[in-house]
C-alpha positions in Angstrom: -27.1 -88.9 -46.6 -29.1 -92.3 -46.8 -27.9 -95.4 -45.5 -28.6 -98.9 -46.9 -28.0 -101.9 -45.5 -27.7 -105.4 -47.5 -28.0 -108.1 -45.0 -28.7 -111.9 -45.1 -26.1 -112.7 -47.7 -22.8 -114.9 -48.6 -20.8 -111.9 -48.9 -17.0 -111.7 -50.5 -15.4 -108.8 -50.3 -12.6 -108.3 -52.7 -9.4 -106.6 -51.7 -5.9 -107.5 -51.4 -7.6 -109.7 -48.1 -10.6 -111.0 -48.9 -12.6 -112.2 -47.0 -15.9 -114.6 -47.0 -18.7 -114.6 -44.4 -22.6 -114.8 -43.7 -23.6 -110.8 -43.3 -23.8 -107.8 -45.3 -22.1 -104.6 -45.9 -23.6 -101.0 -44.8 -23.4 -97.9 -47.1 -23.6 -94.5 -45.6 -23.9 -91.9 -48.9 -21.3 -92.9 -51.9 -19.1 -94.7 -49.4 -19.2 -98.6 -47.4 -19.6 -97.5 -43.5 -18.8 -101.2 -42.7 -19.1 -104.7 -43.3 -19.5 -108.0 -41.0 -21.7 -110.2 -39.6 -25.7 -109.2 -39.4 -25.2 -109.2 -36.0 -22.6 -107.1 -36.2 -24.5 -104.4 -38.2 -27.6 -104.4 -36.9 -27.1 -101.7 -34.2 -25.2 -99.2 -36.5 -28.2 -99.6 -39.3 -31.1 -99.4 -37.1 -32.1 -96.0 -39.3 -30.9 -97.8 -42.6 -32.9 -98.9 -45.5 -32.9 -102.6 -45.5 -32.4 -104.7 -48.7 -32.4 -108.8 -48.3 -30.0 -110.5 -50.3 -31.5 -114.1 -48.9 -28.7 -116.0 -48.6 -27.9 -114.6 -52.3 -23.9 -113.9 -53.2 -22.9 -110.3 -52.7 -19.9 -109.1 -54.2 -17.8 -106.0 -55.1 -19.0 -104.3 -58.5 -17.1 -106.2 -61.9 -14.8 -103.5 -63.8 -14.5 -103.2 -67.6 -10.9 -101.8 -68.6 -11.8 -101.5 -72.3 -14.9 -101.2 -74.1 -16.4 -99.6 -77.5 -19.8 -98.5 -76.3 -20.0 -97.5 -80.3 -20.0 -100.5 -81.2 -23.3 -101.8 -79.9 -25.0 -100.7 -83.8 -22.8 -103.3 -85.5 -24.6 -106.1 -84.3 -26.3 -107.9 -86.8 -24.6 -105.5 -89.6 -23.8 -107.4 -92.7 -20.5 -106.6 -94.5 -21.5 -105.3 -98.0 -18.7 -106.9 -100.8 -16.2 -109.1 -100.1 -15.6 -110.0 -96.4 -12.5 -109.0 -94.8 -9.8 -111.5 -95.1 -7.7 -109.9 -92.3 -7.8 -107.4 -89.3 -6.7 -103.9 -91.7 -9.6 -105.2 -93.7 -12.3 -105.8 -90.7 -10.8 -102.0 -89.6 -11.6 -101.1 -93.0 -14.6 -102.1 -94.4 -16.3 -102.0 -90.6 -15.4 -100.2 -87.7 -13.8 -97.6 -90.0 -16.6 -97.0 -91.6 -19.1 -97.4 -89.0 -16.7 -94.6 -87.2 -16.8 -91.9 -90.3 -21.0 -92.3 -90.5 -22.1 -92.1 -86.6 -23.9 -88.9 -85.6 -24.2 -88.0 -81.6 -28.0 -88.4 -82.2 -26.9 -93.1 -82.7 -24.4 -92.4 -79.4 -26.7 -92.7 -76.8 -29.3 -94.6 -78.0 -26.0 -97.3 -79.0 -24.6 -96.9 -75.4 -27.7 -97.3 -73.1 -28.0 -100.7 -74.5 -24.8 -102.2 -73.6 -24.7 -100.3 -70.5 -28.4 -101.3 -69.1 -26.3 -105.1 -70.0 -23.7 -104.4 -67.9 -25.7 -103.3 -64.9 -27.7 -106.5 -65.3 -24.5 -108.2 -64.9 -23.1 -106.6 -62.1 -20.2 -104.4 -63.7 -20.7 -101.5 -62.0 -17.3 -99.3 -64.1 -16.4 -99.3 -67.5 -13.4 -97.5 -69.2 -14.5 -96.6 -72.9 -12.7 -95.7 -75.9 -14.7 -93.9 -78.4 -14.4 -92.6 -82.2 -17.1 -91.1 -84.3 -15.0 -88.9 -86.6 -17.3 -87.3 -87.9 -19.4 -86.3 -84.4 -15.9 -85.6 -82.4 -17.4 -81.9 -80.6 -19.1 -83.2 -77.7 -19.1 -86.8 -78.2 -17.9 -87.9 -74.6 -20.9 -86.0 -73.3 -23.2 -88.0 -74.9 -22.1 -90.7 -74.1 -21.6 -89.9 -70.1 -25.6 -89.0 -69.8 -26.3 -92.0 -71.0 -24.0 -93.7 -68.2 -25.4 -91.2 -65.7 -29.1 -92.3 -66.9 -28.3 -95.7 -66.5 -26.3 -95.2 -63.2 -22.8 -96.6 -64.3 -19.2 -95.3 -63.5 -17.7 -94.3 -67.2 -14.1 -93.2 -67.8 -13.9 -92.1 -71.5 -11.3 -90.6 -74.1 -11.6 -90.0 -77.7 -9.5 -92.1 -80.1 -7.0 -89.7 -82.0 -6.0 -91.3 -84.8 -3.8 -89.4 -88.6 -6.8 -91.7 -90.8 -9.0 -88.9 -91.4 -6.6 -85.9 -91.5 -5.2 -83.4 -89.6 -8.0 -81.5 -88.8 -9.8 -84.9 -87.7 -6.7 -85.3 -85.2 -6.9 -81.9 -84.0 -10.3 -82.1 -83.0 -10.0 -85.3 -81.5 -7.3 -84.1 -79.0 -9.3 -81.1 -77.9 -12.2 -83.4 -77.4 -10.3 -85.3 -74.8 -9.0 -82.3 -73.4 -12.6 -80.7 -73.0 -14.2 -83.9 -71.4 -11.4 -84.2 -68.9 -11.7 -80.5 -67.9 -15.4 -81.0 -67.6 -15.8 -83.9 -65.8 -12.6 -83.5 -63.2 -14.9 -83.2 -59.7 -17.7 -85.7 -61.1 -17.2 -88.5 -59.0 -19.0 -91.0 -61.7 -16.9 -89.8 -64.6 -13.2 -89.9 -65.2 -11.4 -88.8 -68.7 -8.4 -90.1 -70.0 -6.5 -89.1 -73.3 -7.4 -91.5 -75.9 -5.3 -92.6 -78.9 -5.8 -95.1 -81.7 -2.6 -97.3 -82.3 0.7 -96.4 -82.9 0.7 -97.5 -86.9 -2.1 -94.3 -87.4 -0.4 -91.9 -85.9 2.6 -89.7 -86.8 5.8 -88.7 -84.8 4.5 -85.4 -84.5 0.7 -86.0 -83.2 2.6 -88.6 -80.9 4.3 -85.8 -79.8 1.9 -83.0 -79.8 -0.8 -85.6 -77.5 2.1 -86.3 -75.2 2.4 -82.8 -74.7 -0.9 -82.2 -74.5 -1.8 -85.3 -72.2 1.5 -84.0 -69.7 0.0 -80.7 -69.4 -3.3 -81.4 -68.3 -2.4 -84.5 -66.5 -3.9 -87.5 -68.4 -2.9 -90.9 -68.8 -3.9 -92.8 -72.3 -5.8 -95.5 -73.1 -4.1 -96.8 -76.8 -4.5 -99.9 -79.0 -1.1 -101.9 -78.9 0.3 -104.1 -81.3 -3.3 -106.1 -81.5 -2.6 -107.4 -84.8 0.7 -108.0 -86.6 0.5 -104.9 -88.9 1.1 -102.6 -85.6 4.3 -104.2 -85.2 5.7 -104.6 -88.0 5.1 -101.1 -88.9 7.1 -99.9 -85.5 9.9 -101.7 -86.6 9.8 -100.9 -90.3 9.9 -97.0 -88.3 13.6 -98.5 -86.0 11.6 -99.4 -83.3 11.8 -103.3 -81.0 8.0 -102.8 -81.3 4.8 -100.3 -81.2 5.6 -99.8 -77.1 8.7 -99.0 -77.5 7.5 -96.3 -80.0 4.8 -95.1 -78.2 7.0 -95.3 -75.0 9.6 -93.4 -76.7 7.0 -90.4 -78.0 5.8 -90.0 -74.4 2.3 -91.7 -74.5 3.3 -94.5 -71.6 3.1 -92.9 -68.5 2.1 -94.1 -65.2 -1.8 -94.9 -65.3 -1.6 -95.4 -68.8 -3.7 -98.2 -70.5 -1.9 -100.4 -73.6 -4.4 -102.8 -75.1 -4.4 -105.8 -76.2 -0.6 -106.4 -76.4 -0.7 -109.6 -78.6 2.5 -108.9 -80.4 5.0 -107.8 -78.0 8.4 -108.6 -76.8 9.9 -108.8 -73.3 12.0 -105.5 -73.9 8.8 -104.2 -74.2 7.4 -105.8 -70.9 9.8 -104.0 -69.2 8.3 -101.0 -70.5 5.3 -100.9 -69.2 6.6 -102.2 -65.8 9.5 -99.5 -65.6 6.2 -97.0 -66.9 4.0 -98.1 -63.9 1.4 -98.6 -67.0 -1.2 -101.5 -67.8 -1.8 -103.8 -70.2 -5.3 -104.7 -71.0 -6.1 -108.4 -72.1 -9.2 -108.8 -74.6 -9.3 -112.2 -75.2 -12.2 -113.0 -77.2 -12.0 -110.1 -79.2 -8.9 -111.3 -80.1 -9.9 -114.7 -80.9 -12.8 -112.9 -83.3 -10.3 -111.1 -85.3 -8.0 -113.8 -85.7 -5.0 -111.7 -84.6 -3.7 -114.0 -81.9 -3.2 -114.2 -78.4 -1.8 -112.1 -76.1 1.1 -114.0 -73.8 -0.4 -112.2 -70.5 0.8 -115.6 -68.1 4.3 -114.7 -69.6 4.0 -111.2 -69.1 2.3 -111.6 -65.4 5.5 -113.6 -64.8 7.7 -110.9 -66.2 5.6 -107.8 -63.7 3.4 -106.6 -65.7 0.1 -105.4 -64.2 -2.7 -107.3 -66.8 -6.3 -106.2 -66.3 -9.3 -107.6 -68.8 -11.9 -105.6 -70.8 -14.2 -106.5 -73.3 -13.3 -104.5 -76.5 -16.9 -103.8 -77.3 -17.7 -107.8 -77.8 -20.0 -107.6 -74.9 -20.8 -106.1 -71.7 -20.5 -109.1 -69.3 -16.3 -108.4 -68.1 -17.0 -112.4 -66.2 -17.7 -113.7 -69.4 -14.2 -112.1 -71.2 -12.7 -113.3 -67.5 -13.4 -117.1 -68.3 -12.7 -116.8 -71.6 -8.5 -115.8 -70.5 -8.6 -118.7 -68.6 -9.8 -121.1 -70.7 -7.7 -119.6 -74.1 -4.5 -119.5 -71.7 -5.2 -123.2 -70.9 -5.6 -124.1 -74.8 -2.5 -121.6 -76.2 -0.4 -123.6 -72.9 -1.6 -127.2 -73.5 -1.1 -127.1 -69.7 -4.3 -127.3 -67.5 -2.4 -125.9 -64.1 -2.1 -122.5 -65.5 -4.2 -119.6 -65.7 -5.5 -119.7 -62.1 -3.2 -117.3 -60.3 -3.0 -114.9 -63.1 -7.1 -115.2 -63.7 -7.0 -113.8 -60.0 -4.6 -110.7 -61.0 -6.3 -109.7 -64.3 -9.8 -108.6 -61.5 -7.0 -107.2 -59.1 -5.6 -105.2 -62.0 -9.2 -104.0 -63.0 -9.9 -102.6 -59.5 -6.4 -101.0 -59.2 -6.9 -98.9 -62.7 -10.5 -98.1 -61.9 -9.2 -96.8 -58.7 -6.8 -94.6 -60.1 -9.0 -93.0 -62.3 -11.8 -92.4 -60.3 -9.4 -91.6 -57.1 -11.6 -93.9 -54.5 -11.3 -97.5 -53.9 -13.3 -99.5 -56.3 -13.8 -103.7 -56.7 -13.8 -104.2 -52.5 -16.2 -103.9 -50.2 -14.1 -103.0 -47.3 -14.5 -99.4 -45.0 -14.4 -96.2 -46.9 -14.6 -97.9 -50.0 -16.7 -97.3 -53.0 -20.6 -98.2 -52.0 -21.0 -100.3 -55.2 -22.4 -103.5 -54.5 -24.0 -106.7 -56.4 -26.5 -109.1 -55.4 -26.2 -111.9 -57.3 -28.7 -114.6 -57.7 -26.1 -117.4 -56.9 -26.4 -119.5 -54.5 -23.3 -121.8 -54.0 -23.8 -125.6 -53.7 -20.2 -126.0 -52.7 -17.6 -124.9 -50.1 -17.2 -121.0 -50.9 -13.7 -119.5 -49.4 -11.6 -116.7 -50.2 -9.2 -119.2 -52.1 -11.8 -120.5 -54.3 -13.7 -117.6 -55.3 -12.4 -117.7 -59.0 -13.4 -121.4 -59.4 -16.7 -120.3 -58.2 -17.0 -117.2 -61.0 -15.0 -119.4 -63.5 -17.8 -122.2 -63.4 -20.9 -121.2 -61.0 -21.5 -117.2 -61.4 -20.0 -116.2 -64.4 -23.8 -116.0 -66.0 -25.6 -115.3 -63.2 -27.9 -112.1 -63.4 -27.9 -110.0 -60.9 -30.6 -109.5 -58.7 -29.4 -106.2 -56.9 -26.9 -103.5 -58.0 -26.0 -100.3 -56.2 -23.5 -98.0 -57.2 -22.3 -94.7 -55.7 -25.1 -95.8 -52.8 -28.0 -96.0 -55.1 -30.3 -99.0 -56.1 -30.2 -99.0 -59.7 -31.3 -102.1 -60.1 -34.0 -104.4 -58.2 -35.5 -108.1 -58.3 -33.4 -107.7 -61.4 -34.7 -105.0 -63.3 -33.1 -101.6 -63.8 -34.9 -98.8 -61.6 -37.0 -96.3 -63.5 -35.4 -97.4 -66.8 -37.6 -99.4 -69.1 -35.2 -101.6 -71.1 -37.9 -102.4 -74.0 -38.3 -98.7 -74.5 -34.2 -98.4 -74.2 -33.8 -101.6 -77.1 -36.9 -99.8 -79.4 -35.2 -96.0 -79.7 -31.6 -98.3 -80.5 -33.5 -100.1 -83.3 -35.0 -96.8 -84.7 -32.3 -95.5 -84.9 -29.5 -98.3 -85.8 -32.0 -98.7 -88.6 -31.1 -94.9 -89.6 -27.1 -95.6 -89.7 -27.5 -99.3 -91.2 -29.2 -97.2 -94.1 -26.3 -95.0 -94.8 -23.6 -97.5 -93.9 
């Protein structure tokens, strides 16, 4: 196995204890042999490559807990007719649509580009949710070579969803089904059972995916009550919301993944605790579509484990961070809050991506995950343990990296991706987004 050895930085290392010191952290393989003090080190990694971080911030890798790699091939896309006055409208006359016309040939040109962005900004795992329902067979694969190309951990699922028919849905489960099967001893890909949102889907494919899911041991990853309609259409069905639904049908169960949660209700909180499920903040997404905001320092306070994703938006997960904090201080009117649960939302991250991948992710601590950023920060204050989120929240949270290993591999140097040519990645994307912007 080859060792590498980042010395010479201001490393923090994440973890239920974390810690901050001058040193560097020592990979043997896939795994962290140890971390300390260069002095420390330097006798166990006398046969190690060495990599100078030069007094830069190093850092456990940033975890996305929702993303649409899809929709990269939107950007720019102008709405033809009238624009969409609501969210069932923007679902509508855009991502619907964009869904029904993507072949696997846009897939991986779409996802390199947003994942080459998240390498450059240190997230080293994202969790993606994916529909293309009319290019389900296969699908997921695509979209893991292109993670593998560019070096990333990816957990993925395939959105089920009643819109397009039963034979739509049907396909759609055995997609998820397939990936899981195929990727279960890949230690850089994870499957989970995907599912759109409770108001487009039935009692019976609730029930048929929660069989299926039980059976080959899945959690799911499912759009919750992100805009009004999805709640009111669980309780127009007898329901206190869509959770409870969902909950009730057998699609929250432990590991499971409810995003967005803008319009829920304590009873429901208690859910998702009881459930030993997450839910999944997107906060500028949400802001976008005008749908509200979800009440995640209410439902920290309540138990619920809250982790952060990106909902396709962007691929930075430090940008989507300081956006919670600074919408929870706006929707509070109260500038004290947000800090503890700011902290929880990149605990909660690391403890799903854990789960999934079945190795301990977002630390830098013995045995861990060898995924590890450089970044090109260099703090011109005090930097502690207990002020690490002020740090990210106003210093970092733009930085660039300048070095990224995952799984114990350099992907990226002096801040460029390693043997990946990201003008050549951006030029196929065009070529190709031009292709589905003519038939959209």
């Amino acid at each position: 196995m080859s060792r590498l050895w980042i010395k010479n930085g201001l490393v923090w290392t994440g973890g239920n204890q974390a810690r901050v010191f001058s040193g560097g952290v020592l990979m043997n393989g896939s795994l962290i042999e140890a971390v300390g003090t260069d002095s420390e080190l330097e006798k166990a990694a006398e046969d190690a490559q060495v990599i100078d971080a030069a007094g830069r911030l190093v850092t456990p890798g940033f975890i996305n807990a929702h993303m649409h790699l899809y929709s990269t091939f939107a950007r720019g896309l102008a709405y033809s007719g009238k624009p969409p006055e609501n969210f069932i409208e923007i679902l509508e006359r855009l991502w619907w649509r964009l869904d029904r016309i993507l072949t696997l040939e846009d897939l991986g040109p779409s996802a390199e580009v947003v994942l080459l962005d998240a390498l450059r900004a240190g997230v080293t795992s994202v969790i993606d949710h994916h529909a293309s329902n009319n290019a389900i067979d296969g699908s997921l694969d695509v979209l893991a070579q292109a993670s593998k190309k560019i070096g990333l951990r990816l957990a993925g699922c395939y959105e089920v969803s009643d819109r397009d028919g039963q034979e739509t849905m049907q396909a759609g489960l055995a997609e998820n089904l397939r990936f899981a099967k195929a990727v279960k001893d890949d230690p850089m890909l994870a499957g989970m059972f995907g599912l759109h949102a409770s108001f487009t889907l039935s009692d019976d494919t609730l029930e048929t995916c929660a069989a299926a899911g039980k059976e080959a041991d899945l959690a799911f990853h499912v759009h919750v009550a992100e805009a009004a309609p999805d709640a009111e259409d669980a309780r127009h069905r007898g329901y206190r919301g869509p959770l409870a639904r969902l909950h009730a049908r057998g699609v929250i169960t432990p590991g499971s993944l409810a995003i967005h949660c803008v319009h829920t209700n304590r009873e429901e909180w208690e859910i998702l605790k009881q459930a030993r499920a997450f839910a999944v903040h997107n906060p500028q997404s949400n802001m976008n579509n005008a749908v509200g905001s979800a009440p995640i320092q209410d439902m920290c306070a309540a138990g619920v484990k809250v982790g952060i994703g990106t909902d396709g938006m962007e691929a930075d997960v430090r940008e989507e961070i300081r956006a919670a904090f600074l919408l929870g201080h706006h929707t509070s009117n109260d500038p004290r809050t947000m800090w503890p649960e700011t902290a929880s939302l990149l605990s909660t991250n690391c403890e799903i991506a854990s789960g999934l991948f079945d190795l301990p992710l977002g630390e830098l601590t013995k045995n861990a995950a060898a995924d590890v950023v450089v970044y090109s920060y260099y703090p011109p204050t005090a930097f502690d343990p207990d002020n690490f989120t002020g740090h990210l929240l106003f210093g970092f949270y733009r930085t660039p990296a300048n070095t990224v290993v995952i799984d114990g591999k350099v992907r990226l140097k002096n801040g460029q991706p390693v043997d990946i040519d990201p003008a050549e990645v951006a030029a196929r994307a065009r070529m190709q987004a031009h292709r589905l912007w003519s038939r959209f």
